[in-house]
N, C-alpha and C positions, 0 to 999 in steps of 0.2 A: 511463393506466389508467381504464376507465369505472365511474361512481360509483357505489358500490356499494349497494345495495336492502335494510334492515334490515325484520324484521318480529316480528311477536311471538312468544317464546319459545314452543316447542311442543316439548313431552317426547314426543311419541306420533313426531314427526316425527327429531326428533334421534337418537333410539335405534333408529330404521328399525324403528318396530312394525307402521308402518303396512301394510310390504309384507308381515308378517305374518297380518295381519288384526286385530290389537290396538288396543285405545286405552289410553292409560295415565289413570289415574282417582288416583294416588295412589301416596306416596315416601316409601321410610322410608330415610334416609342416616346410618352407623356408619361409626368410620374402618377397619374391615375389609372392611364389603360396602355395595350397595347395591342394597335392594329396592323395586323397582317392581311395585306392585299398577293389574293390568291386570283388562279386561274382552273379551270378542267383541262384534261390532256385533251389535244386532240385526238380525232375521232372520236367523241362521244358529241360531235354537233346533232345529229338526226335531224338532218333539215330536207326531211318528206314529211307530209303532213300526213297525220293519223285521221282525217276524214274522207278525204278524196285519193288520197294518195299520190298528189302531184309535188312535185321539188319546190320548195319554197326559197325567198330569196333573202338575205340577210337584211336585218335591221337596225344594225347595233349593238349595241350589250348594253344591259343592265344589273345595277347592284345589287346583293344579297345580305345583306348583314345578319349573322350568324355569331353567338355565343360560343369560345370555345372554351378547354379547359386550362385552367389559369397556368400562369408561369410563378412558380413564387407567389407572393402576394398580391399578385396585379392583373386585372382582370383580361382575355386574352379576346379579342374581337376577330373574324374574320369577314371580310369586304372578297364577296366572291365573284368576279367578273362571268356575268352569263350573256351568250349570244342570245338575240331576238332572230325568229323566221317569221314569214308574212308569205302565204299561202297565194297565187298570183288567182287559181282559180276559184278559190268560196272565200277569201279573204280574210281565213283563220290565220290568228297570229297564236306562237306558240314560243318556249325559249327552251333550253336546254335543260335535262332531264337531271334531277337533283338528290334523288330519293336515294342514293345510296350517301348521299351526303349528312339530309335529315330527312323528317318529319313533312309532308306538307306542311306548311303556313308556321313550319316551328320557328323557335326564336333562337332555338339552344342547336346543336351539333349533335349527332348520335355519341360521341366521346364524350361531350360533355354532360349527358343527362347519364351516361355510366358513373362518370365521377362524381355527381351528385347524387346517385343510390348509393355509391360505396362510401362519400363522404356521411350522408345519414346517417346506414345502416351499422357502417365497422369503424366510423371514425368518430361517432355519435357526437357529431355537429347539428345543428341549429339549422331551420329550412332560411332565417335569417342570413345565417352565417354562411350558408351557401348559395345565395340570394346574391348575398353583399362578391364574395370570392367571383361570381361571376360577371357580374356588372349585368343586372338584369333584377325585377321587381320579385317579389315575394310571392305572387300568386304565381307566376312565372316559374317560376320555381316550382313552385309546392305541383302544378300541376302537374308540371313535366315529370315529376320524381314521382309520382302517386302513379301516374299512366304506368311508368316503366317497370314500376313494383309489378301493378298490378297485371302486367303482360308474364313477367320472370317469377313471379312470386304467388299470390292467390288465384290469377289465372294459368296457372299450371296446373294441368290434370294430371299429371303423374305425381304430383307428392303427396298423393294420399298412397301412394302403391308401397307393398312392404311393410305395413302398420298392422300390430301383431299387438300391439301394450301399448292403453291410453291412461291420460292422465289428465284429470279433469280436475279443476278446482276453480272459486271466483277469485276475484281480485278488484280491490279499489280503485277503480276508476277515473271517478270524478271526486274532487273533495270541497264542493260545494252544494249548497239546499237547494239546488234544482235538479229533478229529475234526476235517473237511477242512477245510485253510483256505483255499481255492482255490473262488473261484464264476468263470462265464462271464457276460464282458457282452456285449450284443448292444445295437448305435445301428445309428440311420439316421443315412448318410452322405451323403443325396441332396440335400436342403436346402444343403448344404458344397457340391457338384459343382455343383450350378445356381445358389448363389449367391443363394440366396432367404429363407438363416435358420438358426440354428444346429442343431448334428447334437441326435436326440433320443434318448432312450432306450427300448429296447426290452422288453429283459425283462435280469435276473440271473435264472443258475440256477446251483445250486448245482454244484463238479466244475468238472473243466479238462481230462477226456476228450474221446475222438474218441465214442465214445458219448453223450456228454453232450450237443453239439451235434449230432449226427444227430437223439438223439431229439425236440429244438426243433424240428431241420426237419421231421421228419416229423406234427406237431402242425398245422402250415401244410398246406394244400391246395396243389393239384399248380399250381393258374394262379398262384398266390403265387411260389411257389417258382420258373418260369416265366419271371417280369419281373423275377427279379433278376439283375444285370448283373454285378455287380463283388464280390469281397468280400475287404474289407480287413482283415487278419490277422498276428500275429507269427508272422513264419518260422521263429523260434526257441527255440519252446516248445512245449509240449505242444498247443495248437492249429493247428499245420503239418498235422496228419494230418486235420483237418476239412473235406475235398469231400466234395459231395456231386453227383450226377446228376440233378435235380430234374425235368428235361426233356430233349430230345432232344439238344440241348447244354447242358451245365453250364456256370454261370457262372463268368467268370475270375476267380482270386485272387492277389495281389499279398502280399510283404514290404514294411510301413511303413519308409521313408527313417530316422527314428527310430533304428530297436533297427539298420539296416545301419550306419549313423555310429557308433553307441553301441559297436559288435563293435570295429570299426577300432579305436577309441578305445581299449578296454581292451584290445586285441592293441599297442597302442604304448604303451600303461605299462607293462602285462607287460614286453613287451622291455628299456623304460628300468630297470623296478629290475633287470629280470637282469644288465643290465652295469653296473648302478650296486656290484651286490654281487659281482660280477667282479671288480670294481676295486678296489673299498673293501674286501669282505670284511663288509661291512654294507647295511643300506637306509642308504634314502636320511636326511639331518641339511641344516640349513638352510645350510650353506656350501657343499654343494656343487654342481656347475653343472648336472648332470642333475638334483637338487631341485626348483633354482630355474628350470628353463625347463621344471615340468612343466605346468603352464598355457599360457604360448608355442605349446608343440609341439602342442596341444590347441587351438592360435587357426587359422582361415583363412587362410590366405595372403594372398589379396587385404583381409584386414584387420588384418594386419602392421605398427604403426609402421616406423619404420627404424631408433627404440632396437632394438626387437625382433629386425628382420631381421639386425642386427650381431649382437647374441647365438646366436642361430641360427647363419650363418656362422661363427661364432669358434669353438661348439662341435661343427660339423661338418667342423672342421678336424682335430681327433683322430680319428689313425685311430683309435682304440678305440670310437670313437660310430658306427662306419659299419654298425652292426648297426640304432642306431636311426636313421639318417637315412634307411635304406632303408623301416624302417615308416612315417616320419615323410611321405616318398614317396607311399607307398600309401593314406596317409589322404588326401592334399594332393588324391591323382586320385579318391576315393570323392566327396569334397564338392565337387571340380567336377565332377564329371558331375551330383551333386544340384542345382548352383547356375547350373547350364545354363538361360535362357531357353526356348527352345526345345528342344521334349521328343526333337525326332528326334537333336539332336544329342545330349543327354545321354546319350538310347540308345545311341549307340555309340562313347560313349566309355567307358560303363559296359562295353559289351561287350568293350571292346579291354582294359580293364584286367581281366576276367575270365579273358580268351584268355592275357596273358603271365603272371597267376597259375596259370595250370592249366599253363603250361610248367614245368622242373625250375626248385627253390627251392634255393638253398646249403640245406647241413645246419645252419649257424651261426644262419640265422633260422626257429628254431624256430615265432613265433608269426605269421609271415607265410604258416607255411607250415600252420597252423591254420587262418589267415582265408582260406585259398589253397582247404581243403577246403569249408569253411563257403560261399563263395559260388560257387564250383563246382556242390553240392550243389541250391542255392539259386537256380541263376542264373534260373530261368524265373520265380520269381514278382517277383525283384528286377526283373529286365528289364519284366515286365509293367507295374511301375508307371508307367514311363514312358508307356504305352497310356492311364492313367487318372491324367493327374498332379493331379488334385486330388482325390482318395480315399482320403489322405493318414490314418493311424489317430491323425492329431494329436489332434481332437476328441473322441476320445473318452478317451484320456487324461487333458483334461480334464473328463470325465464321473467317470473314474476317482479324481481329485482332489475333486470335490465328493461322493462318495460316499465317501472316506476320511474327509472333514471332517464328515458326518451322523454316521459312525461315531463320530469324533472324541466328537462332541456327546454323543451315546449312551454316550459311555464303553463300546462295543462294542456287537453284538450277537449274541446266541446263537446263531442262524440266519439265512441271507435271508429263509427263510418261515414263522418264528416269532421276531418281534421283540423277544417279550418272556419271559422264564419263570412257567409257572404259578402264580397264588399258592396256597399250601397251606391244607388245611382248618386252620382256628384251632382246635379240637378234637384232632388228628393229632398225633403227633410223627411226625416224616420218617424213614424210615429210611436207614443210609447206603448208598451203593452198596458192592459187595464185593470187586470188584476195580479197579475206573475211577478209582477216587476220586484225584485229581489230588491233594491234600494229603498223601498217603502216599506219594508218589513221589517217589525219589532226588533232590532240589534238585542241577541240575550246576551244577560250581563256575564264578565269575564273576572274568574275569581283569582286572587292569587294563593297558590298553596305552596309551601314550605315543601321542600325534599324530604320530607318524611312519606311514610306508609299510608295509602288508603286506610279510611276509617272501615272497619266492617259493624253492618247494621244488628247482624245478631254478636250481644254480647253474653252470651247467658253461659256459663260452664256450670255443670251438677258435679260435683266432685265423688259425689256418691255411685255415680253413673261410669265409671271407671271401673270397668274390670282388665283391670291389667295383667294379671297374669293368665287370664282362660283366654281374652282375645289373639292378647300377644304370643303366646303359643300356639296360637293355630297358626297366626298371619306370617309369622317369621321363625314357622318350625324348617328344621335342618332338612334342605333339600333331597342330599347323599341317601337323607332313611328312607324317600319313598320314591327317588328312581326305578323306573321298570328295568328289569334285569338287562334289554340290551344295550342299554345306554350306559350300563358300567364300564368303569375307567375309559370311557369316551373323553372324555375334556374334565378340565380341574376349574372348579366354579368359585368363585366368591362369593362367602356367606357371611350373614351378617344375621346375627343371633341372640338378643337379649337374653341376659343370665340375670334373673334378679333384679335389682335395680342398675343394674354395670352393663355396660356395653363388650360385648367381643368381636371381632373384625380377625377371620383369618381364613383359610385357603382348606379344604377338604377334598378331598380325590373323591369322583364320583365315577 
């Protein structure tokens, strides 16, 4: 470590007045706040008046008091000594020019409304909590830091430039009965595909219509709209209906790997409690063996202890479970075609497991035969992604999550584009609303339920309605046998292949 260079204590230097234009001349320290009484250098007096252009003649100085940013925990005041001029011939009075300092009429310091975006944005504090740190009120705050965003951040014309791969999805909003609680987020995905930096955010808007994001697009100029390639979307919500024609070809859109696993997933515990309350006449309770392998059946294959794989086999030995070994099946083949190397092949074996869902389903598997219409429906954006395997709506997800947790902070907010509610005249008494008024509305009742399983409404299993072994050989026929020739000995796949009533889990070159 090289030695380090001590110098003499300098307050103007330490509190960064300097890049100011301040010097600091004097300190008054209470254990609430601490005031420093500054001064301008001279030569910044201008004491010619900007109407007539005659010299004007001193009048004194007056105070400024000014928010800066804190020292430690204690809030940091600046008392800035400004000369007064008085104009001898129109008898404009004028004082010393400040605006590199702040804001007209501001409360806060240009350093300090930086520290309050950065406390916000990367330190994810409370407009409270930066309210309080400064010694200044909450609107004070809120507005200063909202202006500054919106100068560096949404009023920025260049951060739409370089957007190549979007990513669209809604998100929870509000979680109260009033008004929508659904906004649209929009990232850039393209920093993610090229591997250059994480996905950014774009805009929220309020809604999770197909109107909603048309009218974003149409806000964008047509060469914008133009260079975007890709756009990555839940296929499974209200933003599936969002293409648009921006140019002579529209860009492709894809369903996130995500919410296709997440479908599989909840079409295989549907199934499990249907037969669990077949059998039992109840859901599921900690003894029994569909409860306890409902994690299991929910693991990968190829990340299967061998405690596990015996479980599995043991309970795929009842024929009564062969309803769920068949979805159990179909999930096995969604997460290998996800966990494919190699995108071409993923592609087709995504495709092949589409092809034998879209053939006839027994009547007995109900929610295969759900997931059977679902990606059917769905196959061309599902297939797409394989085109763009790394456009992935992972990342914004977690955009999704950091914007829950700002809410979090916030104890909610009212709006996306009104973060805070009006404060009312002190003089006023508020009227109520006359019908809206959430307080006068029916409270529904709050039940309590037990950590056990949702009940499911159909409980009907045909046991006759089980063709087990003509289904299950198509759904979870050996991959290896109908590879196209040029994908042989490309990658070594995990297959998982009912023999009989016995489960087999093992590795095949393909």
């Amino acid at each position: 470590m090289p030695e380090t260079t001590f110098t003499c204590p300098d307050l103007t230097t330490f509190l960064g007045l300097d890049a100011l234009g301040l010097t600091a001349v004097g300190q008054h320290l209470t254990a609430k706040r601490a005031v420093i009484e500054c001064r301008m250098p001279i030569g910044f007096e201008d004491p010619f008046c900007k109407a007539c252009g005659a010299q004007g003649v001193s009048r004194g100085t007056v105070a400024r008091r000014l928010a800066h940013v804190p020292v430690g925990w204690r809030p940091t005041q600046l008392v800035v000594r400004l000369r007064r001029f008085a104009c001898t011939h129109c008898r404009r009075v004028w004082r010393q020019d400040t605006s590199s300092l702040a804001e007209p009429r501001a409360r806060l310091t240009r350093s300090a409304v930086e520290w309050g975006l950065r406390a916000l944005a990367l330190e994810a504090m409370s407009v409270s909590r930066v309210a309080a740190a400064l010694g200044i009120s909450w609107h004070t705050a809120n507005n200063a830091v909202l202006t500054r965003a919106e100068q560096t951040i949404t009023g920025n014309p260049d951060r739409f430039d370089g957007v190549e791969v979007l990513g669209v999805d809604e998100h929870v909003w509000r979680h109260t009965r009033r008004g929508d609680r659904y906004v649209t987020v929009v990232t850039d995905l393209t920093p993610v595909r090229d591997r250059s930096g994480p996905a950014r955010l774009l805009d929220v808007v309020p809604g999770r219509s197909k109107k909603v994001f048309k009218t974003w697009l149409s806000q964008r100029d047509q060469d914008w709209r133009g260079r975007v390639e890709v756009v990555a979307m839940d296929g499974f919500t209200g933003s599936r209906e969002c293409r648009w024609r921006g140019a002579a070809q529209g860009p492709g859109g894809h369903g996130p790997p995500f919410h296709v696993v997440s479908l599989a997933g909840d079409k295989l515990d549907e199934c499990r409690r249907r037969i669990q309350r077949a059998i039992t006449g109840r859901r599921g309770r900690a003894g029994d063996r569909l409860y306890r392998a409902r994690r299991t059946l929910l693991t990968g294959a190829g990340l299967l202890t061998d405690a596990q794989a015996e479980r599995l086999e043991a309970l795929f030995a009842d024929d009564r479970h062969a309803a769920v070994q068949a979805a159990w099946g179909v999930y096995q083949r969604l997460i290998q075609a996800y966990r494919t190397e190699e995108a071409g092949l993923g592609k087709y074996l995504m495709r092949r497991l589409i092809d034998s869902l879209r053939q006839a389903v027994p009547d007995g598997l109900e929610e295969i035969q759900a997931l059977a219409r679902t990606l059917t429906s769905r196959s061309q954006d599902i297939l797409a992604y394989f085109d763009q395997p790394r456009t992935s709506n992972g990342p914004r997800q977690a955009i999704n999550g950091r914007l829950e947790h700002q809410r979090g902070i916030a104890l909610g907010f009212a709006q996306p584009g009104q973060l805070h509610h009006p404060q009312p005249h002190p003089h006023r008494t508020p009227q109520r609303p006359p019908d809206n008024n959430h307080l006068n509305q029916p409270i529904s009742p709050t039940y309590h339920t037990p950590k056990h399983e949702e009940p499911v409404m159909d409980m009907s299993m045909d046991p006759t309605s089980r063709s087990r072994g003509l289904f299950l050989s198509s759904v979870m026929s050996r991959t290896a046998d109908t590879l196209p020739p040029k994908a042989s000995g490309s990658a070594r796949e995990e297959i998982v292949t009912p023999v009989g009533s016995s489960l087999v889990i093992g590795a095949t070159s393909s």
